[in-house]
C-alpha positions in Angstrom: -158.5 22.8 -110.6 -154.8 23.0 -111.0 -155.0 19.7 -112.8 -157.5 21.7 -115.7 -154.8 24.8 -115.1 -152.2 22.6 -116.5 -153.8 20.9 -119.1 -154.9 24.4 -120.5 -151.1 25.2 -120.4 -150.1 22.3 -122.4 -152.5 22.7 -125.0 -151.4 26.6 -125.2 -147.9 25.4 -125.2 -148.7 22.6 -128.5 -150.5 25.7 -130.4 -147.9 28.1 -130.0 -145.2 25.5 -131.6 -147.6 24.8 -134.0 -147.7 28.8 -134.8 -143.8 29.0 -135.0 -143.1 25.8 -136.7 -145.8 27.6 -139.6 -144.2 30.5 -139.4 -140.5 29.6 -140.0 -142.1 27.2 -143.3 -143.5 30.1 -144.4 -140.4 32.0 -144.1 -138.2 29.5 -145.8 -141.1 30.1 -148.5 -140.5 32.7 -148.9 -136.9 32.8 -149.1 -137.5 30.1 -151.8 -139.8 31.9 -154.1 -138.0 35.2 -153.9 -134.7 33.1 -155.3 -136.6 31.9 -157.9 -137.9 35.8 -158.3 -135.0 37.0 -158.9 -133.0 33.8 -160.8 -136.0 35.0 -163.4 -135.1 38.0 -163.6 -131.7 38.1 -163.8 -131.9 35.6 -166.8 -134.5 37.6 -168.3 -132.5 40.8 -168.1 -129.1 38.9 -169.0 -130.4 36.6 -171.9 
């Protein structure tokens, strides 16, 4: 039983990086794509 217990908490453990590591990629996305947002606009509106 506390053998199962454990391995349940590992495998909760694994998904919950999994879940952060995705979320910080999608933030740095983000980031990414709004630069590139505004760089088009700002040459768009200055050109």
């Amino acid at each position: 039983m506390n053998q199962r217990r454990r391995l349940k908490a590992s495998a909760r453990e694994a998904r919950q990086a999994r879940q952060a590591r995705r979320i910080i990629n999608g933030i740095f996305i983000g980031l990414i794509v709004l630069m590139v947002i505004i760089l088009i606009t700002y040459y768009l509106l200055a050109g």
